[in-house]
N, C-alpha and C positions, 0 to 999 in steps of 0.2 A: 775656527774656534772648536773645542772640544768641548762634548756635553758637559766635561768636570767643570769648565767655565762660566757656566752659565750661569746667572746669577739664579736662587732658589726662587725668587716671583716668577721670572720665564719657566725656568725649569717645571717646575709645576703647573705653569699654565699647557705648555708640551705637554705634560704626561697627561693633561687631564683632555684635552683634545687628541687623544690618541695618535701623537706624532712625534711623542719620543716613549721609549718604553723606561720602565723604573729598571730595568735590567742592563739598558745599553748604559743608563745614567750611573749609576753602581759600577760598573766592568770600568766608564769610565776614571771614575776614582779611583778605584783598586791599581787601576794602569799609573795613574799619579801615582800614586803614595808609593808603589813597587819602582819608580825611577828617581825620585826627589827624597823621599824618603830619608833615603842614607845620608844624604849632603846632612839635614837639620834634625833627625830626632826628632819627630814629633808624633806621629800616630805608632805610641807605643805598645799598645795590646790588642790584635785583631779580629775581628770577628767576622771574615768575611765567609766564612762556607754557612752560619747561621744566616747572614746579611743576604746573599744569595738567594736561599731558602723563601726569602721575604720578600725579597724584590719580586720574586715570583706568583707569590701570592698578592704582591699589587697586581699585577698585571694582569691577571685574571679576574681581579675586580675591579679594573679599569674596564676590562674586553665585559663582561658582563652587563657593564652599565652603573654598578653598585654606586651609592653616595659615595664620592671620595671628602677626607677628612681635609685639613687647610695641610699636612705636610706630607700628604700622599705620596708615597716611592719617591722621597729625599735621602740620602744619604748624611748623619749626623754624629758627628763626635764628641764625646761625651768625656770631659773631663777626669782623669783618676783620681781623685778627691770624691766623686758620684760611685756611687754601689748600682752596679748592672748583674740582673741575676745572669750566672752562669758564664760572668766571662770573667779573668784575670782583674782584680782590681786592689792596688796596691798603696793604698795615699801616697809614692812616693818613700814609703817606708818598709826598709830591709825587715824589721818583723813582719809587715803583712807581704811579703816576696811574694806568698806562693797562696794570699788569700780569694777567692773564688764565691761573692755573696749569693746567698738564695733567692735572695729580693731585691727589687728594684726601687732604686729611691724615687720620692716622690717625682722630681723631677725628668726623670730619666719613664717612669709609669705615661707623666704627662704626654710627653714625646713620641710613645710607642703610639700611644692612644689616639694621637693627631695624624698616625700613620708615616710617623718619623722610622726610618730602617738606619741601626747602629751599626756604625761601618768598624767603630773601636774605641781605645780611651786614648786622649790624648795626655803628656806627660804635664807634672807637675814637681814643683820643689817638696821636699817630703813635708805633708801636712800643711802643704800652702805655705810655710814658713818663709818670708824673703822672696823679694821680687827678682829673682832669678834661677829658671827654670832645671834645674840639678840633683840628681840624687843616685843614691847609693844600691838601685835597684835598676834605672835604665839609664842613668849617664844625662850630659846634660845635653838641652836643647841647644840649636844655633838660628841665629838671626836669618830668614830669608835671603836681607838683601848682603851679609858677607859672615857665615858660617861661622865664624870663629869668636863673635859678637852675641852678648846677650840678647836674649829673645824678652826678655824683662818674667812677668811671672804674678803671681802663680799662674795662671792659665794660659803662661807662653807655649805651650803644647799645642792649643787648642787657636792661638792666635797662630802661630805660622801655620798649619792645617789647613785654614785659610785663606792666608795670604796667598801658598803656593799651587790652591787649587785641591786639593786633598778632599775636602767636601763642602760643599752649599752653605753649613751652618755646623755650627756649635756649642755648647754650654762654657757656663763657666763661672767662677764666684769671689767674690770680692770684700776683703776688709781693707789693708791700706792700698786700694786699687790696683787690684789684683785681675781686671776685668780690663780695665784702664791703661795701665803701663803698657802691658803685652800690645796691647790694638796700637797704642802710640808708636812703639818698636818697631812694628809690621806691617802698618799701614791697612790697616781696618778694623773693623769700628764697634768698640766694647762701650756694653752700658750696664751701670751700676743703679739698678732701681732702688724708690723708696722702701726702707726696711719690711719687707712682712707680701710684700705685692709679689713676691716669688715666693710662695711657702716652703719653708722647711721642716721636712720630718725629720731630721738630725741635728736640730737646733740644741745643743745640749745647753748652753747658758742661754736660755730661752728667750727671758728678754732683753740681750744686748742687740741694742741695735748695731753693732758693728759687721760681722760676718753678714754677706746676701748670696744670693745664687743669681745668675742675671745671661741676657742672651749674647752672643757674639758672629757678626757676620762680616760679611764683605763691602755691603752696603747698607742704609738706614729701612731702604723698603724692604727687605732681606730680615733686618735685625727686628723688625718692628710684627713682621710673621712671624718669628720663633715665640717673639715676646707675647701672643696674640693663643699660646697654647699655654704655657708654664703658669702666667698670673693668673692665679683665683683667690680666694677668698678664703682657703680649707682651714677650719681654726685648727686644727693639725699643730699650724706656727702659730703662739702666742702673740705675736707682732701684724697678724695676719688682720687685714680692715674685717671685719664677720659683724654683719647685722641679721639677726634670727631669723631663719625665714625666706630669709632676701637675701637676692646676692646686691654686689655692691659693683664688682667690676664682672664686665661680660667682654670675651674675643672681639668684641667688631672695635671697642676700646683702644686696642693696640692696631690689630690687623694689618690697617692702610696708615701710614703717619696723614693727620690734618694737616689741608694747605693754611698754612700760615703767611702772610702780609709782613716781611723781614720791616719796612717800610713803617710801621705801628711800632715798634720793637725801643722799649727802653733797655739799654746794656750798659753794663758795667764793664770794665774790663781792665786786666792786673795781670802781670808778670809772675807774682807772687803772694799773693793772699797778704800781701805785709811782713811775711816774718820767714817763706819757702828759700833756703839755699836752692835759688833758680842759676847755673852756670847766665855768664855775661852772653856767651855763644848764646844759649837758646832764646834769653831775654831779646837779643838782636831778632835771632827768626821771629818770634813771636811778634814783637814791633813792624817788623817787616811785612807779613802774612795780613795782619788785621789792617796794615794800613789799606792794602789791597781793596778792602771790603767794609770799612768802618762806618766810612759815609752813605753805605744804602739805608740805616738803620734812623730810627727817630731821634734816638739818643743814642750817644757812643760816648760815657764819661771813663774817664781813669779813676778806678774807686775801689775798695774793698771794705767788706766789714772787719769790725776790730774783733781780729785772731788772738790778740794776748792769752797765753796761759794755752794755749791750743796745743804745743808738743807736749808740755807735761799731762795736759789732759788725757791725749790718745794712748800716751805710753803707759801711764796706769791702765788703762780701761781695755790696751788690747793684753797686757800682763795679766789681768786678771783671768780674759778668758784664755789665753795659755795655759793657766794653773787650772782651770776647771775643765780641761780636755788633756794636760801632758802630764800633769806633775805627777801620776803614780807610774806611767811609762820610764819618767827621768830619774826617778827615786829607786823604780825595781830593775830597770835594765839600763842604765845612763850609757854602756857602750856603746847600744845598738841604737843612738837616737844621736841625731846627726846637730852642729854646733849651733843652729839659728833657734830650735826648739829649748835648745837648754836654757840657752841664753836666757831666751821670753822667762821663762821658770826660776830661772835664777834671780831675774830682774822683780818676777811678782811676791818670791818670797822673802825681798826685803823691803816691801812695804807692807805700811801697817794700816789698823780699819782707819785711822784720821784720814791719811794720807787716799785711802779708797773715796771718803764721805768728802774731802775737797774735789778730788775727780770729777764726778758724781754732780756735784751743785758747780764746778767752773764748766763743765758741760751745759747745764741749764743755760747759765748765763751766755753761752756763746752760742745756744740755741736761741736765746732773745737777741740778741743782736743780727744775728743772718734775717730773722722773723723781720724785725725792722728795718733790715738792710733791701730783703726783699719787697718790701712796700715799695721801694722808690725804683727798682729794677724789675724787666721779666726775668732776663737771664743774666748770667755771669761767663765772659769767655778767660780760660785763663790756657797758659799750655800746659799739656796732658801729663809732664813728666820734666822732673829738673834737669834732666841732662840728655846728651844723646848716647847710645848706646855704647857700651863698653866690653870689655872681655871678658864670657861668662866665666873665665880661669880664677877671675874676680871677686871674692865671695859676696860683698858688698863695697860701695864706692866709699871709701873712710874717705875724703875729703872731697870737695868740689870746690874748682879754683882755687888752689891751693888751703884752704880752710879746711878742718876737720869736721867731720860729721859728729853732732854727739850722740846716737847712736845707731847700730847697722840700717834700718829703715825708715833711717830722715830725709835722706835723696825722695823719699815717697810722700814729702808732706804735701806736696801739690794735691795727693788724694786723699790724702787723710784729712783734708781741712773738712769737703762736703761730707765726710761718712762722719764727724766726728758728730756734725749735725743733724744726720739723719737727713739730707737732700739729696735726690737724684742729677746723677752725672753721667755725660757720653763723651768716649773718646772718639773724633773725629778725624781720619787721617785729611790733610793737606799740607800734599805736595813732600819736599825734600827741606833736611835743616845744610846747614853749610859743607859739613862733612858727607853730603849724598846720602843720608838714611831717613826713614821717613818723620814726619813730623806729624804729631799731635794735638788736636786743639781743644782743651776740655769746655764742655758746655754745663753750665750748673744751672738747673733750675730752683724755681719754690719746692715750699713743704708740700709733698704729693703733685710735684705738679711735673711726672713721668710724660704722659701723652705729648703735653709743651715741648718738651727738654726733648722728645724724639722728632715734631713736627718741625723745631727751629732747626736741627741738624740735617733735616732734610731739603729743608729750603735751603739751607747754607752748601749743601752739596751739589745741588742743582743748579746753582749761582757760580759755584766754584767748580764745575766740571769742565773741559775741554781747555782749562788754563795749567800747561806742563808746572810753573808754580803753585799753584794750589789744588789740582785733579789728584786722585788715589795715587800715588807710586804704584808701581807693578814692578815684584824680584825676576831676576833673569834667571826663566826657568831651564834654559839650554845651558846656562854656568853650574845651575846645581846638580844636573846628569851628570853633567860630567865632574864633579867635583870629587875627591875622596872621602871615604865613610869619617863622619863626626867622629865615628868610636877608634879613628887611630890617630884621634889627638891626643898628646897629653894631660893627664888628668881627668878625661873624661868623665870615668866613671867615681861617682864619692864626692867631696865635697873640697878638696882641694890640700 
C-alpha cells in the first residue's frame, strides 16, 4: 500500500508517532495525482511547491515534539467553489479564469488551522450549477470507475480525488446534493450537514437553508475528522447554532463517530421519498442491498413521509437563491455564463412574490411532516441517487426510463427531498449497482441530529465491510495510468 492510501485516521496516527513523515505522505499524493490525474480531471489547480513548503514545516514540528493539531501533515483538496488565498480559484467560471483570492474562506482558514496542508482545488460545474462536474475553464470530470462517465457533481472533483487516492480528505458543498451524488458515483462517502453547523462566510442569501459546505472522505472515521475541524458555531453564518458566550458544538462531537447499537435502530426505508423518478434499475439494487442487512435493525418499515408539493417547493427556493447570486452576471454578460446558471435565472424571474410566499409556507409544512415523520423513526435509508451514472457528454438526464424529467435537476430529488427540510444526510458507498459502478445508500437523519446520521453510517460500514456486495468499490488504478487524457475527448472542454 502507498502512503496516498492510507486512510487519514492511520495516516495521522503515522505521522504523529514519528513513522511516516507529512513529506513522504504529500510526494505520495503528488505521485497519484501526476499519473491518474489525466484519466479523470479532478485536481484541477495545484499547489504543490506551497504544499511542500508546509509539509516541511510539519515535520519539524512533529520532530520537535510541538502539539500537533487533529489534521497534522494531511494533504486536502479543497473544492473551486472555496477561495484559498493565493492559489487559482475559478467557481468553474470562464470570468473568474484567471481569478487568484487574498483570503481564505472560512472553511478552507478552518483547515489550515487543524494543520490541514492544501495540495489544490478540486473541479467543479461552474458555480455548482448541475450535478455534473464540466465547465468552460477546466473541461469536464470522469467517473473513476470508466472515464467517460459522469462523476455527478458539484463536488465531483473532489469526490474522484478520493476515490482514486489523490488525497486523504476533501471539502465540498451541497444544495441539491451536491456532497451526495458525486460520493454515490465514486463510491465514497459525502455528508450534507444540518444547515449553519458548517459556517459560511459566503452565505450571500443568508438565511436559506439550502446551500451547506460539508466534509468528504473515503471512509466515515475519515469524514467524521474532517467534520471535527470545520463545524463551530461562528455566527459569521446566520444559520449558525451561537449561544452568547458558550459554544454549543465542540470537536470531540464529530471527531470519533459514537458506537451505535444498529440492533435499537427504528428505520424507515423507501426507494423514493413517494414522488423521486428512481430508474427501476437502482430501485432493484436498492431492494436488493438492504435486503442484505434489513433484519439486523429493530425496525425496518417501508415508509416515507408525505413529500407532496416537494419539487415545486425546491424549484422556487433554489430559483431564488440563483437570482440572489447570478442574475446581474446573466443580465451584464449572458455570453460568458454557461446554460444551467441561466436557466435557474430565467426560471426565478418568472415567478412572482405569491408564488415565493406558497414556497415558503409548503416548506414549513413538509418541515412538519418529516418533524412527525421522525417521531416514529431514528433514520431514513433511501438510495443516494436516481440513476446510475451516465455520459458527462450529457448535460443533464431529460428523461429516466423513458419519462421526461421536468426539469434539468430532478434526477436529484433523492437529495433535494432532506435539504428541502433542512435534515442532515450521508452518502454511503455499498458495493456495486447492476451496470458495475458504485452504488449509494443515503442515510437521513432528524432535525440536528448529524452525530446520529454519522454514527449509523459507521456501524453500517463496519457491518458491511469484507462483503465484495456491499464493501467500498475500489477504481482500477492500473486502467487509469494507463488510459488517455479526458481532455482528448470530445467535447471536453464547455458545456456541450
Amino acid at each position: 500500500m502507498e502512503p496516498c492510501d492510507l486512510s487519514a485516521v492511520d495516516a495521522r496516527a503515522l505521522i504523529g508517532s514519528k513513522k511516516l513523515s507529512s513529506t513522504e505522505l504529500l510526494e505520495s499524493c503528488i505521485t497519484r495525482i501526476e499519473a491518474v490525474d489525466p484519466a479523470v480531471n479532478a485536481m484541477v489547480a495545484r499547489d504543490f511547491d506551497r504544499a511542500r513548503v508546509t509539509a516541511k514545516a510539519a515535520d519539524a514540528a512533529t520532530m520537535r515534539g510541538d502539539a500537533l493539531p487533529a489534521l497534522h501533515g494531511l494533504p486536502v483538496g479543497i473544492k473551486d467553489l472555496e477561495d484559498v488565498a493565493g492559489l487559482r480559484t475559478t467557481y468553474g467560471s470562464t470570468q473568474f479564469a484567471h481569478h487568484v483570492p487574498e483570503h481564505d474562506q472560512l472553511i478552507v482558514a478552518s483547515v489550515k488551522a487543524a494543520g490541514g496542508i492544501i495540495a489544490g482545488k478540486t473541479n467543479t460545474p461552474e458555480w455548482g450549477a448541475g450535478a455534473n462536474t464540466r465547465n468552460g475553464v477546466y473541461g469536464a470530470t470522469g467517473n473513476p470507475f470508466n472515464p467517460q462517465l459522469s462523476a455527478a457533481g458539484s463536488s465531483g472533483g473532489s469526490a474522484v480525488a478520493l476515490a482514486t487516492g489523490m488525497v486523504p480528505l476533501a471539502t465540498g458543498s451541497d444544495t441539491g446534493g451536491s456532497l451526495r451524488n458525486p460520493a454515490a458515483f465514486s463510491g465514497i462517502v459525502g455528508f450534507r450537514p444540518t444547515p449553519g453547523l458548517v459556517p459560511s462566510d459566503k452565505r450571500g442569501f443568508g438565511w436559506s437553508n439550502l446551500p451547506v459546505l460539508g466534509p468528504m472522505a473515503r471512509n466515515v472515521g475519515d469524514l467524521a475528522l474532517l467534520m471535527s475541524v470545520i463545524a463551530s458555531d461562528d455566527a459569521v453564518d446566520p444559520l449558525a447554532t451561537t449561544v452568547h458566550g458558550r459554544k454549543v458544538h465542540m470537536p470531540a462531537d464529530f471527531a470519533v463517530p459514537a458506537v451505535i447499537d444498529l440492533a435499537g435502530l427504528r428505520v424507515a426505508l423507501s426507494p423514493d421519498f413517494g414522488f423521486a423518478p428512481t430508474e427501476k434499475h437502482i430501485r432493484a439494487v436498492f431492494a436488493e442491498k438492504t435486503a442484505l442487512f434489513r433484519d439486523v435493525f429493530a425496525v425496518a418499515e417501508d415508509a416515507t413521509p408525505d413529500c407532496s408539493g416537494m419539487d415545486e417547493t425546491f424549484e422556487v427556493l433554489r430559483a431564488m437563491s440563483f437570482l440572489a447570486s447570478h442574475h446581474d452576471r446573466v443580465r451584464d454578460t449572458p455570453d460568458s455564463v454557461g446554460p444551467n446558471v441561466r436557466a435557474n435565472v430565467a426560471e426565478g424571474l418568472g415567478y412572482n412574490a405569491m408564488d415565493i410566499v406558497k414556497a415558503m409556507k409548503q416548506q414549513t409544512v413538509l418541515y412538519h411532516r418529516f418533524q412527525a415523520f421522525f417521531a416514529r423513526f431514528d433514520v431514513m435509508l433511501t438510495p443516494a441517487i436516481t440513476l446510475s451514472p451516465r455520459p458527462w457528454s450529457e448535460l443533464y438526464p431529460a428523461e429516466i426510463d423513458g419519462v421526461p424529467t421536468r426539469t434539468y435537476f430532478q434526477w436529484l430529488a433523492l437529495a433535494y427531498a432532506p435539504t428541502t427540510v433542512g435534515h442532515p444526510a450521508l452518502s454511503l458507498p455499498v458495493g456495486l449497482d447492476h451496470k458495475g459502478m458504485p452504488f449509494g445508500l443515503q442515510i437521513v437523519g432528524p432535525r440536528g441530529g448529524d452525530a446520529q446520521v454519522i454514527a449509523v453510517a459507521a456501524a453500517l460500514e463496519k457491518l458491511l465491510a469484507g462483503d465484495p456486495r456491499t464493501n467500498r468499490p475500489m477504481p482500477d488504478l492500473a486502467k487509469l495510468k494507463a488510459a488517455p487524457p479526458i481532455s482528448d475527448s470530445p467535447g471536453f472542454l464547455g458545456f456541450g
